[in-house]
N, C-alpha and C positions, 0 to 999 in steps of 0.2 A: 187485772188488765195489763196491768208494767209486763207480770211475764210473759202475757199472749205477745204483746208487740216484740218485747227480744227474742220470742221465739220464731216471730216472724223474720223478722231480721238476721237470726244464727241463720234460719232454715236459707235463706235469700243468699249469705257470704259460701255457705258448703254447698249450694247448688251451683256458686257459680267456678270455686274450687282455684281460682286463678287460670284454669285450663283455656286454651282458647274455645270457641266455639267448634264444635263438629258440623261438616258440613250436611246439608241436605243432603237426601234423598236423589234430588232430584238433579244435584249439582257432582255429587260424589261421580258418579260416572263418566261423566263431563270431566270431571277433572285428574279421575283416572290413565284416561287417555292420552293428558296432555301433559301428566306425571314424569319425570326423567325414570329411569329405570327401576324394575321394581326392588323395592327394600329386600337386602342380601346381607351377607355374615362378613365381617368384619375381617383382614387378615392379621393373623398373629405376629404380635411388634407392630403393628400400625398404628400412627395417634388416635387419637379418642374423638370422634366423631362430631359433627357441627349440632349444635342442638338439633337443626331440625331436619337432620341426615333419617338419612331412611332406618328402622328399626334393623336389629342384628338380632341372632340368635340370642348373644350374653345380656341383650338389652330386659329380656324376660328375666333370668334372675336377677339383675339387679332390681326391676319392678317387684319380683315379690318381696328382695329383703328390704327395699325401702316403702312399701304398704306395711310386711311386718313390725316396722319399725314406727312406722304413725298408728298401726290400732294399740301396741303398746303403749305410746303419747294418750290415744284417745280415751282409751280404756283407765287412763289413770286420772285422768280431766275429768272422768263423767263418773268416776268413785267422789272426787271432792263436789262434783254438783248433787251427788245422791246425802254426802254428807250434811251439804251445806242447805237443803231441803228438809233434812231429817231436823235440823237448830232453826228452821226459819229463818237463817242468815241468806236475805237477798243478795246483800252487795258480796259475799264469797259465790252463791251462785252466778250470776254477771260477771263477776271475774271467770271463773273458768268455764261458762260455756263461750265468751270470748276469747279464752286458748283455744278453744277448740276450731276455729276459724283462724284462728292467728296462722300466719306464715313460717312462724317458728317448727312448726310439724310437718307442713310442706318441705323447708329446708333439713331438719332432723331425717326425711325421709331418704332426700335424695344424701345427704352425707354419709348415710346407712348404704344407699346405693351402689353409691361409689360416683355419683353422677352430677355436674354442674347443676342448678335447681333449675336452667333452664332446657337443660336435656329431660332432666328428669317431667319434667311438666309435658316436653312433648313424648315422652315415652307411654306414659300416663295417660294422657289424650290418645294416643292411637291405641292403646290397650282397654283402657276405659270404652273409647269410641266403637270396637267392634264386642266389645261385653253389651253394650248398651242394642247392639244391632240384634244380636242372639238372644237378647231379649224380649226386644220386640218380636222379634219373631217368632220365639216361644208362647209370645202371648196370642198370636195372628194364629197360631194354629193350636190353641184352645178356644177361639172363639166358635161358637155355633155358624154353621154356615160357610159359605164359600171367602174365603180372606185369601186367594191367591193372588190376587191383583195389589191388594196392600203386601203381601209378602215380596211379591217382585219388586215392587218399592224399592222396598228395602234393600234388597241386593244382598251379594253374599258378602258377609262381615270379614272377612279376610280377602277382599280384591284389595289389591296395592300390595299387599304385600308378596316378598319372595317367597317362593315355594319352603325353603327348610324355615325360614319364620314362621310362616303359616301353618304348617307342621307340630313347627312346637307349641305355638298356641294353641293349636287344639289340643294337645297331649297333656297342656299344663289349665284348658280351660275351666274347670273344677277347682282347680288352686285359688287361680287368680280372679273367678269372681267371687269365693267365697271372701277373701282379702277384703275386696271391693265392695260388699256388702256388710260387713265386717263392721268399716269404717265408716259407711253411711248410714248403716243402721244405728249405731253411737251416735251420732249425729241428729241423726230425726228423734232418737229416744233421749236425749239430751233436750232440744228444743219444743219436746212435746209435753213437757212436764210431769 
């Protein structure tokens, strides 16, 4: 029973990721409009962006080398909970499915980046937040039946952003979600025992 509850509890800290919230559906639009201009590339020599500056081209690899750099972290967290499972040793496994939610991998990630952890959280959040959209919507159009109305919902996963962001996001989106599932799937296989 102890492990159901901290599994519920791991699963409850990596859903929430420290990210902020992504907005609705039904707010995203709304709030597209009233957005200052869309997310564009950064010029060379210029300082390094407000966290919550609009994404840049470069903003994508540093997202993948610092996801790169937490499934590494995770990946090596969830060898000592497979260890510490294998001995029966509870309090080794509570320890490190507790790294695995720790902040230290969040921060490991973004120094891997190259990125304050709070840039990096909102870089993540907007990269995460239109993976999650392409998702859905992968799922709306495997469903039996007409789901164009829930897909309009949804909207397209790259409004807000500038056209060469959005660009390279689709060029790298095969990369970056596999990263992103990567890391979560460690996560859920971790906390599911």
């Amino acid at each position: 029973m102890k492990r159901w509850i901290l599994a519920a509890a791991v699963l409850g800290l990596a859903a929430c990721g420290g990210n902020p919230a992504e907005t609705s559906p039904a707010t995203s639009t709304a709030d597209a409009a009233t957005a200052p201009e869309a997310e564009s590339a950064a010029t060379p020599g210029a300082p390094a962006p407000a966290a919550d500056a609009p994404l840049q081209v470069a903003d994508i690899d540093a997202y993948v080398r610092g996801m790169h750099k937490e499934v590494e972290l995770l990946q090596a967290e969830y060898q000592k909970i497979e260890q510490a499972r294998a001995a029966d040793d509870s309090d080794a496994e509570t320890r490190a499915l507790f790294a695995m939610t720790a902040g230290a991998i969040d921060e490991a990630g973004a120094q891997a980046a190259g990125l304050s952890p709070e840039r990096y959280d909102h870089v993540k959040g907007k990269i995460d937040g239109a993976q999650s959209k392409l998702d859905m919507l992968e799922g709306f159009r495997r469903m039996e039946g007409n789901s164009s109305a829930l897909q309009s919902q949804i909207g397209d996963p790259y409004a807000g952003f500038a056209a060469d962001v959005a660009a390279a996001l689709k060029a790298r989106q095969a990369e970056t979600a596999a990263l992103r599932a990567q890391a979560t799937g460690l996560r859920v296989k971790a906390a599911g025992g």
